[in-house]
PyMOL commands that place a pseudoatom at each C-alpha (Angstrom):
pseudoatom trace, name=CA, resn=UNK, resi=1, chain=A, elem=C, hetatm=0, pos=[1.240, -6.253, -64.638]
pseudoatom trace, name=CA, resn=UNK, resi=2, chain=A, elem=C, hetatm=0, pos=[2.021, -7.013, -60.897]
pseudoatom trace, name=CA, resn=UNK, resi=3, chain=A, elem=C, hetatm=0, pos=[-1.170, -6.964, -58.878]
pseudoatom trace, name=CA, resn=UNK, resi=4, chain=A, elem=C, hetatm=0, pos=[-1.227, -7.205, -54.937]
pseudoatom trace, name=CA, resn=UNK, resi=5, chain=A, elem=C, hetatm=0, pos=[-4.722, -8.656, -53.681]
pseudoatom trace, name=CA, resn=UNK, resi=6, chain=A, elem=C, hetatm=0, pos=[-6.627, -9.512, -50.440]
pseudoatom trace, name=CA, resn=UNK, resi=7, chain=A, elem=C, hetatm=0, pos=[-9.546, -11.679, -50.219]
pseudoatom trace, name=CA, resn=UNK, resi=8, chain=A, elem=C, hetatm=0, pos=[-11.439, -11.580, -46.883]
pseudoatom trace, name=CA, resn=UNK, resi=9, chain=A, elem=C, hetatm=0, pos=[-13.274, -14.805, -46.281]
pseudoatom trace, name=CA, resn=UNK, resi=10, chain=A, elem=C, hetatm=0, pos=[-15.744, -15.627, -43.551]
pseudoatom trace, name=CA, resn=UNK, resi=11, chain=A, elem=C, hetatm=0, pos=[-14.635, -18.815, -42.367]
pseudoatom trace, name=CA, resn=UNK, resi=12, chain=A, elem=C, hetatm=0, pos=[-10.722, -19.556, -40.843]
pseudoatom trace, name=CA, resn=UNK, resi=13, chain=A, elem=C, hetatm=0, pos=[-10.434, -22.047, -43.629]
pseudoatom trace, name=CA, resn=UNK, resi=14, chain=A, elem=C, hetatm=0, pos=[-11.678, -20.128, -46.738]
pseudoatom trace, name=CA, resn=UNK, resi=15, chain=A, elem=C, hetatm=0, pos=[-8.408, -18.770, -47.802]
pseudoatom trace, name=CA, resn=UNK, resi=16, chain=A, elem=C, hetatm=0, pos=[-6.436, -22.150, -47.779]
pseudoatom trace, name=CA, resn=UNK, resi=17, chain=A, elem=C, hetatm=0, pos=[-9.595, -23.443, -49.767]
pseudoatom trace, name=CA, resn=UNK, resi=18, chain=A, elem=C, hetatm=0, pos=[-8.866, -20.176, -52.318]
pseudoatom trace, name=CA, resn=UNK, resi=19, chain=A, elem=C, hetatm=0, pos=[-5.199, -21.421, -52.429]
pseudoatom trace, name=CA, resn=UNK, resi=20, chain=A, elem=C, hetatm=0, pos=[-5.904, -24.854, -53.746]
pseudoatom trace, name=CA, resn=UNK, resi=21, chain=A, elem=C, hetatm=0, pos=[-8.546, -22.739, -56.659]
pseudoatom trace, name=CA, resn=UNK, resi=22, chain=A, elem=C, hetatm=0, pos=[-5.070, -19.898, -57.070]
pseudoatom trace, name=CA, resn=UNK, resi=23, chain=A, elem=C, hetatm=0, pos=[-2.837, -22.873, -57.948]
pseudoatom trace, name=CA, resn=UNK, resi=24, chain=A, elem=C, hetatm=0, pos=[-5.445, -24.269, -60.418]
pseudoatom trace, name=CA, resn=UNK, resi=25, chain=A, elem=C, hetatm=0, pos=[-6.266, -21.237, -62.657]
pseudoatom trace, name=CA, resn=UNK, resi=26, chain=A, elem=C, hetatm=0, pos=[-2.099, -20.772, -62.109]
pseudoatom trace, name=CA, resn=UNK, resi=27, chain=A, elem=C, hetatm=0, pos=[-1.831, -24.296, -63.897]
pseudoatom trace, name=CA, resn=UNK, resi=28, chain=A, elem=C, hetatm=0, pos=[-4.409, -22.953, -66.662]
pseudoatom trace, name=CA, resn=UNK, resi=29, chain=A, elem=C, hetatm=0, pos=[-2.055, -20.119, -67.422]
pseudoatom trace, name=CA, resn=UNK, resi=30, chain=A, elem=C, hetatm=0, pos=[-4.564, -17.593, -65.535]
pseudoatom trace, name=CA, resn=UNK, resi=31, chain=A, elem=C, hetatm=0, pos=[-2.285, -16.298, -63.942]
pseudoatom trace, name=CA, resn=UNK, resi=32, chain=A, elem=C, hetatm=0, pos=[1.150, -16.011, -62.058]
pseudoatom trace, name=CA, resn=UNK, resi=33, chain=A, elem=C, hetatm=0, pos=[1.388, -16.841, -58.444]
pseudoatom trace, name=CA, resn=UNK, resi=34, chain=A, elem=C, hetatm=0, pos=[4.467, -14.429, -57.809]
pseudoatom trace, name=CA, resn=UNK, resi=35, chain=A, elem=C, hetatm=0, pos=[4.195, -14.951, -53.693]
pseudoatom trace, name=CA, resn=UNK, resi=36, chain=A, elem=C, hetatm=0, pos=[1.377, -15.573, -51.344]
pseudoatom trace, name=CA, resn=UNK, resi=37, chain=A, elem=C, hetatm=0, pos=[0.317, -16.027, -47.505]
pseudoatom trace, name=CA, resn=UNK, resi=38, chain=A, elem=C, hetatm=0, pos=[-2.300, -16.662, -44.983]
pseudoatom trace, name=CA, resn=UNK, resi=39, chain=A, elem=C, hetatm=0, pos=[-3.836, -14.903, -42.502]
pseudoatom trace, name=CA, resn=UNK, resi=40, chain=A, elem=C, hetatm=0, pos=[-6.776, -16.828, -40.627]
pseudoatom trace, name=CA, resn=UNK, resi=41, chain=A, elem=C, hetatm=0, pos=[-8.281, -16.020, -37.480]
pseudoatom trace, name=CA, resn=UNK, resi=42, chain=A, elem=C, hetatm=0, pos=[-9.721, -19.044, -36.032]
pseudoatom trace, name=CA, resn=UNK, resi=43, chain=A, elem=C, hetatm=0, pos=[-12.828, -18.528, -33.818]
pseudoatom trace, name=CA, resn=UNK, resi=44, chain=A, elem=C, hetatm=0, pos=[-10.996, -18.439, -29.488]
pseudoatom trace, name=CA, resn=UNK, resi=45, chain=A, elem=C, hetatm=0, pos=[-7.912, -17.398, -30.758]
pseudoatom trace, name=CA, resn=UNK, resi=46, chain=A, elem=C, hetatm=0, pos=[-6.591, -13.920, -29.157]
pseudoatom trace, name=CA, resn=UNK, resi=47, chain=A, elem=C, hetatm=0, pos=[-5.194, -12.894, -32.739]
pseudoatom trace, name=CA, resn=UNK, resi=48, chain=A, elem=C, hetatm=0, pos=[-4.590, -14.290, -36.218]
pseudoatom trace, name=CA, resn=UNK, resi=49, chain=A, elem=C, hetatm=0, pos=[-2.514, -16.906, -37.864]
pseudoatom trace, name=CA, resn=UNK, resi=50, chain=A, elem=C, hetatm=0, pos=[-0.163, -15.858, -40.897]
pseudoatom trace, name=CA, resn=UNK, resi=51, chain=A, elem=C, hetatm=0, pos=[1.198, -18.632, -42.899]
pseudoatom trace, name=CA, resn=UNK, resi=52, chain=A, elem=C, hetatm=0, pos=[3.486, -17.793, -46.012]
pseudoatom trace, name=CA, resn=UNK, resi=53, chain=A, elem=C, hetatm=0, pos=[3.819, -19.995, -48.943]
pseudoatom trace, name=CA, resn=UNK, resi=54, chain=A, elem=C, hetatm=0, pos=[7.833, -19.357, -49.936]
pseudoatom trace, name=CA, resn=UNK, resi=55, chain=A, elem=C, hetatm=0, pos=[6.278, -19.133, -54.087]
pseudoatom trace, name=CA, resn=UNK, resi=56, chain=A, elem=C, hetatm=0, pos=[9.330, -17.224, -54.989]
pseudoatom trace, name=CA, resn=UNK, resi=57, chain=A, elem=C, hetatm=0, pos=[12.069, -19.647, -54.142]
pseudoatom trace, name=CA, resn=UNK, resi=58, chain=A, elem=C, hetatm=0, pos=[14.916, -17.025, -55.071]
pseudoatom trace, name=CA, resn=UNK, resi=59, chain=A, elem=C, hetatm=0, pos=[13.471, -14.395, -52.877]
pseudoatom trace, name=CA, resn=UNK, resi=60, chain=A, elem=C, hetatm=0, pos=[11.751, -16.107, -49.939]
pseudoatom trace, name=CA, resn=UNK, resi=61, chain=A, elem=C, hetatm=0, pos=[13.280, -14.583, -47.308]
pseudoatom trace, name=CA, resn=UNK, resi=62, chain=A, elem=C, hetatm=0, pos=[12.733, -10.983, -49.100]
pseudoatom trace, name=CA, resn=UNK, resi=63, chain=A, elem=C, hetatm=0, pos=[9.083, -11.781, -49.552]
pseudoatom trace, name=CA, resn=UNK, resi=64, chain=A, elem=C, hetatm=0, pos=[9.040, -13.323, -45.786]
pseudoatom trace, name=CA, resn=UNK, resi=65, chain=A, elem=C, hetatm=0, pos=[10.082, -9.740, -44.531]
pseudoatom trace, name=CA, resn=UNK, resi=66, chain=A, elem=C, hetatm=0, pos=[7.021, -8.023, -46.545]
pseudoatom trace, name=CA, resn=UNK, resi=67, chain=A, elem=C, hetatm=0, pos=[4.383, -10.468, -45.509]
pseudoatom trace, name=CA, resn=UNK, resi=68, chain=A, elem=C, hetatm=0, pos=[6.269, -10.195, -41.959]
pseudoatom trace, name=CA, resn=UNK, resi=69, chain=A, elem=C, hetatm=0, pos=[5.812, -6.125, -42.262]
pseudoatom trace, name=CA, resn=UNK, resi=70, chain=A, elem=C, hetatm=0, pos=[2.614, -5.860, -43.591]
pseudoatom trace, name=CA, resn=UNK, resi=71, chain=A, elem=C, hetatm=0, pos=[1.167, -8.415, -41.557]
pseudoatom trace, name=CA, resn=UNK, resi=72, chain=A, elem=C, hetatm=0, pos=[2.647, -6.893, -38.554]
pseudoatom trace, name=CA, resn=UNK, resi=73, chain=A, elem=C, hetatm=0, pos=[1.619, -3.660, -39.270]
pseudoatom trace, name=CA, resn=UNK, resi=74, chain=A, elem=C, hetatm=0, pos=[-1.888, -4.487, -40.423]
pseudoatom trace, name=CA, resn=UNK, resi=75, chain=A, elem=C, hetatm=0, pos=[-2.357, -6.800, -36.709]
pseudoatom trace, name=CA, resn=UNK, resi=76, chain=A, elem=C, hetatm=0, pos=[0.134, -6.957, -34.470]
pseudoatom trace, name=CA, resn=UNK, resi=77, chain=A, elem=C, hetatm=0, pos=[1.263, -3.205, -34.410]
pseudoatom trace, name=CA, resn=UNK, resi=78, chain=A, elem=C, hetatm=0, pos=[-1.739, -1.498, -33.304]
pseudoatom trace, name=CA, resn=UNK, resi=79, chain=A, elem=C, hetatm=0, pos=[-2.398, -3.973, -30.444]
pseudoatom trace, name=CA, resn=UNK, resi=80, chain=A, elem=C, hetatm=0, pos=[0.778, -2.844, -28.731]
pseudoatom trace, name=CA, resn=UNK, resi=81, chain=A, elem=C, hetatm=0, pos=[-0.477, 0.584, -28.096]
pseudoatom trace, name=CA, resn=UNK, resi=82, chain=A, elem=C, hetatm=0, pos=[1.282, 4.688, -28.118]
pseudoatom trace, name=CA, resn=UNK, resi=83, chain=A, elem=C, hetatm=0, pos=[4.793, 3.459, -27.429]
pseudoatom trace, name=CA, resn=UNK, resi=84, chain=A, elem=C, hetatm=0, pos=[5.518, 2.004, -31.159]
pseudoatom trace, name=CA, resn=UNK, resi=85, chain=A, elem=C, hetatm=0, pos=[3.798, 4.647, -32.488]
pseudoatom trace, name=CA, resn=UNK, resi=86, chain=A, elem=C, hetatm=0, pos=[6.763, 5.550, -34.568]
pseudoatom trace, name=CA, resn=UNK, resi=87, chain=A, elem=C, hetatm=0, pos=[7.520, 2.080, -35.891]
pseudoatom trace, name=CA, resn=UNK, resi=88, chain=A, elem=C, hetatm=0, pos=[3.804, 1.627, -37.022]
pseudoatom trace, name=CA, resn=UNK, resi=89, chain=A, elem=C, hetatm=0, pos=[4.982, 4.978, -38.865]
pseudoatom trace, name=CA, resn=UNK, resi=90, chain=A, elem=C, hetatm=0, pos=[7.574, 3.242, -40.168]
pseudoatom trace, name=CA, resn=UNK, resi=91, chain=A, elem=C, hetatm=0, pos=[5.671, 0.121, -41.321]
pseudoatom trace, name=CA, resn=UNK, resi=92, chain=A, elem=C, hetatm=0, pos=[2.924, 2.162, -42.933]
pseudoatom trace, name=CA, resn=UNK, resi=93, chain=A, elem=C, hetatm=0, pos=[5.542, 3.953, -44.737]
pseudoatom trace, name=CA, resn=UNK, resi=94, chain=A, elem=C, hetatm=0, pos=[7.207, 1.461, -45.785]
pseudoatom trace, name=CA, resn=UNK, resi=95, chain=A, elem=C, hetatm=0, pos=[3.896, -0.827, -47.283]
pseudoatom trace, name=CA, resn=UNK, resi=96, chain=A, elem=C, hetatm=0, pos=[2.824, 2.402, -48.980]
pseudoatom trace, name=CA, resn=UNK, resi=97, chain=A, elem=C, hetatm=0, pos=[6.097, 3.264, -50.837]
pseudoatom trace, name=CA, resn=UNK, resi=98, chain=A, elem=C, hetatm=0, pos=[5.528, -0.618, -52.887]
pseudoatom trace, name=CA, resn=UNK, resi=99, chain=A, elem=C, hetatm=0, pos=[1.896, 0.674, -53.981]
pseudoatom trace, name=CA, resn=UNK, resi=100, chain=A, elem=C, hetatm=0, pos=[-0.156, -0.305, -50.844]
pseudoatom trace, name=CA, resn=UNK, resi=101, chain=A, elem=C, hetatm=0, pos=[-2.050, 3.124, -49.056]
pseudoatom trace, name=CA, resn=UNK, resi=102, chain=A, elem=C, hetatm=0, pos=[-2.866, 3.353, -45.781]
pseudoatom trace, name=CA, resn=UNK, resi=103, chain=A, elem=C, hetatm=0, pos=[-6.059, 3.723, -46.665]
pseudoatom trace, name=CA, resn=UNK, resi=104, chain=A, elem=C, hetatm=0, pos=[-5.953, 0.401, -48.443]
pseudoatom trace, name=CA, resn=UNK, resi=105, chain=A, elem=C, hetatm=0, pos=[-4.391, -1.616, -45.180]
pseudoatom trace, name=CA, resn=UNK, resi=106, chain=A, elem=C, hetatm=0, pos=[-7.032, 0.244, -42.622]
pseudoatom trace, name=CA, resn=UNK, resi=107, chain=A, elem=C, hetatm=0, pos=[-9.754, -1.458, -44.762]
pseudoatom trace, name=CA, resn=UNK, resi=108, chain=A, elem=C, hetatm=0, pos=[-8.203, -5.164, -44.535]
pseudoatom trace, name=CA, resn=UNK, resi=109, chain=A, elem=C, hetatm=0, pos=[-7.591, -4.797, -40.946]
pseudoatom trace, name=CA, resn=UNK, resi=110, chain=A, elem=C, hetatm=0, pos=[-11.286, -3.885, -40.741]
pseudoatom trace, name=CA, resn=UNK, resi=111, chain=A, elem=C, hetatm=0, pos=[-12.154, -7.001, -42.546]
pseudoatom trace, name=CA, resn=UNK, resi=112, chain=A, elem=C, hetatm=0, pos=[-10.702, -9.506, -41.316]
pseudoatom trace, name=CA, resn=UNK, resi=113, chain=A, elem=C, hetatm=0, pos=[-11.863, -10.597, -37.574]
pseudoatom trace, name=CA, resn=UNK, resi=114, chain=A, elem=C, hetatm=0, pos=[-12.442, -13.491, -35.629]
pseudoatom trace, name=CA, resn=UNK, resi=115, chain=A, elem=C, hetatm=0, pos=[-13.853, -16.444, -37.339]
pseudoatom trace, name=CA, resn=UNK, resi=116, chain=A, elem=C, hetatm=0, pos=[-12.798, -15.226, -40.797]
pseudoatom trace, name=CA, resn=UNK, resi=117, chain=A, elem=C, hetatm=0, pos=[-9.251, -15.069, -43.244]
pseudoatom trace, name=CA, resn=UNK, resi=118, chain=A, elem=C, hetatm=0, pos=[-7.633, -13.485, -46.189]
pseudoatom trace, name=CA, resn=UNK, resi=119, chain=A, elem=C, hetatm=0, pos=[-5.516, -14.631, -49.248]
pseudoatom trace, name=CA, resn=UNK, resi=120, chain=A, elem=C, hetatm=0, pos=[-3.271, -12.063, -49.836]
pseudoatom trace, name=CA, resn=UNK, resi=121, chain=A, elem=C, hetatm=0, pos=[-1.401, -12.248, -53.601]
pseudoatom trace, name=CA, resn=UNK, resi=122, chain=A, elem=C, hetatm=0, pos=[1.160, -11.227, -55.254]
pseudoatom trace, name=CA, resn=UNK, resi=123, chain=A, elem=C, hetatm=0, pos=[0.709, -11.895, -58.856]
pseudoatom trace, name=CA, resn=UNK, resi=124, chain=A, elem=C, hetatm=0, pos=[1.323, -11.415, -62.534]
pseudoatom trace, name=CA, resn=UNK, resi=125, chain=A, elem=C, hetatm=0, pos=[-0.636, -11.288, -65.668]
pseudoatom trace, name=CA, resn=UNK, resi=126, chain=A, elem=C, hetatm=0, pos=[-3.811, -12.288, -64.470]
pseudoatom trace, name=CA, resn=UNK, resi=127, chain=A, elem=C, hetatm=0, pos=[-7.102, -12.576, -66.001]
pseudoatom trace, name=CA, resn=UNK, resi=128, chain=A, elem=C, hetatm=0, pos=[-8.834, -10.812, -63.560]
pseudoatom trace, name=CA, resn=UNK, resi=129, chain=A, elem=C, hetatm=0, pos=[-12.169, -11.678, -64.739]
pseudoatom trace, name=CA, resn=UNK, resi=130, chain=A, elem=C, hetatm=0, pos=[-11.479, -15.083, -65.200]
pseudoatom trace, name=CA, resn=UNK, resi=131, chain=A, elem=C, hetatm=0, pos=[-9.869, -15.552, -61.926]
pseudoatom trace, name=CA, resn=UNK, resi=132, chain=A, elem=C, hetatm=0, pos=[-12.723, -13.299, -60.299]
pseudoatom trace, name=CA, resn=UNK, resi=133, chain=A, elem=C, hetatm=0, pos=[-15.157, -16.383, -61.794]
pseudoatom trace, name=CA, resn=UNK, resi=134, chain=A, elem=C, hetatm=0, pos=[-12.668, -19.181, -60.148]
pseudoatom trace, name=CA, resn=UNK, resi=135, chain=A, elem=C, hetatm=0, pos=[-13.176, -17.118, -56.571]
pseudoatom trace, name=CA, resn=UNK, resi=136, chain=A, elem=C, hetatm=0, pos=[-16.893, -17.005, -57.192]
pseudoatom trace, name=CA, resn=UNK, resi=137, chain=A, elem=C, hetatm=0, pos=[-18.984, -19.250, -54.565]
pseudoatom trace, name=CA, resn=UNK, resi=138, chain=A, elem=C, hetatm=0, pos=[-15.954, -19.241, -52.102]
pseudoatom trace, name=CA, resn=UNK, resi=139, chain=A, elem=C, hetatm=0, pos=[-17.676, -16.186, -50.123]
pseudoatom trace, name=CA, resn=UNK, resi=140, chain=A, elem=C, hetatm=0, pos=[-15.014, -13.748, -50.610]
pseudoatom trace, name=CA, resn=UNK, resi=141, chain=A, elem=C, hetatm=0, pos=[-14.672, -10.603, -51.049]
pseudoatom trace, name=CA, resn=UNK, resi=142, chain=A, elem=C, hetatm=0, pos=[-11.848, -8.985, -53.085]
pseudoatom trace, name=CA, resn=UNK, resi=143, chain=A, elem=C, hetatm=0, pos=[-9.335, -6.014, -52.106]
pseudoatom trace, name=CA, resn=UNK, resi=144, chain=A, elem=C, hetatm=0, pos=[-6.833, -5.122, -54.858]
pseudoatom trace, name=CA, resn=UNK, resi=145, chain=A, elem=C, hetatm=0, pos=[-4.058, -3.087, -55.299]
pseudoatom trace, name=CA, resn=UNK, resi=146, chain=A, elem=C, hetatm=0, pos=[-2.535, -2.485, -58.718]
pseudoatom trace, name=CA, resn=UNK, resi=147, chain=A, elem=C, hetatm=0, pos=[1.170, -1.905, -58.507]
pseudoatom trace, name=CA, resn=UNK, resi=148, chain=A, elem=C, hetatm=0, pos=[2.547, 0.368, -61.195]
pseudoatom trace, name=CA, resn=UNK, resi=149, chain=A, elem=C, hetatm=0, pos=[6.034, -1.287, -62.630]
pseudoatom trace, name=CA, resn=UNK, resi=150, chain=A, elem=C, hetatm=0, pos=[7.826, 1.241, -60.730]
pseudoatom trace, name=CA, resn=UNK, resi=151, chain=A, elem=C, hetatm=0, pos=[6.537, 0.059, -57.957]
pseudoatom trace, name=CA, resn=UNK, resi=152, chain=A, elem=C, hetatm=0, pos=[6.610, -3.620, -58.314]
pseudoatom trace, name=CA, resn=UNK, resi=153, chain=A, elem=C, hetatm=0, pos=[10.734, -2.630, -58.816]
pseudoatom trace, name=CA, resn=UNK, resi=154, chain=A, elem=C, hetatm=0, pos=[10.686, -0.515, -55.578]
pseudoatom trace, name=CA, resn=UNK, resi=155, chain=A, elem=C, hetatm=0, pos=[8.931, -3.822, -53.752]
pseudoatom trace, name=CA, resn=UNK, resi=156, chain=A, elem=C, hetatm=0, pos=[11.489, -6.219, -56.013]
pseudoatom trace, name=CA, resn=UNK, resi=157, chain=A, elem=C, hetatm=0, pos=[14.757, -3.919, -54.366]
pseudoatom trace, name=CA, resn=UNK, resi=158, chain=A, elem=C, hetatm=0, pos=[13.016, -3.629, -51.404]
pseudoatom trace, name=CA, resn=UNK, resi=159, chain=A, elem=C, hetatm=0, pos=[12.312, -7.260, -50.124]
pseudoatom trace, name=CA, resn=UNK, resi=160, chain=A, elem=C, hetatm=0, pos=[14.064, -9.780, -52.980]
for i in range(1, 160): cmd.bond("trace and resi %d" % i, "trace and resi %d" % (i + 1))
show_as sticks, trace
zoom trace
């Protein structure tokens, strides 16, 4: 099964230190690191950072266009105020037809403010509970969104 998740940490650097603990319970067979970015929002900085990882080197620039939209949509969007009203239509429509409700994307742009970041993952076949116990003591706090198969082949036609 294709999951999507968001951790929120509270410092800038948490999620790169959840990256390096990802790739390890990856290389136990925990699970599948599909695609993954970045967002951190160091402490002075007038908005956040967004680093993508490129996992999926036959559809980077497909999964570079959904970080790129729901990134966007989730920070940069809303700052720009009632004239791209319709395009943050657009973007919300667009994240919720691969599995991800509005709902879902207000509560990770709640989360994640100054001084903090979030791992965002697309994966496969993970042990949730054992990768839940390799994210324990990082100070995180999880946000998933299980995409049905017909939605992880809307988000596959979609972006890759």
């Amino acid at each position: 099964m294709t999951t999507f998740t968001a951790w929120k940490f509270e410092t800038p650097d948490g999620a790169q230190k959840a990256v390096t603990a990802l790739k390890g319970a990856q290389g136990d067979g925990l699970v599948k690191i599909v695609d993954h970015a970045v967002i951190s929002w160091p402490v002075g900085a007038d908005k956040p950072e967004m680093h993508h990882s490129h996992d999926d080197k036959l559809r980077g620039t497909g999964w570079g266009a959904f970080w790129g939209l729901l990134f966007g949509g989730l920070f940069f969007v809303p700052l720009l105020g009632v004239a791209v009203g319709a395009a943050a239509g657009a973007i919300t429509k667009a994240v919720s037809a691969v599995g991800i409700p509005e709902s879902q994307l207000d509560e990770i742009r709640a989360q994640i403010t100054v001084g903090t970041s979030l791992l965002c993952a697309v994966t496969e076949n993970a042990d949730m509970d054992r990768l839940g116990e390799r994210m324990h003591g990082l100070h995180s706090t999880l946000v998933a969104t299980n995409l049905t198969d017909a939605e992880r082949s809307l988000l596959m036609e979609t972006f890759g």
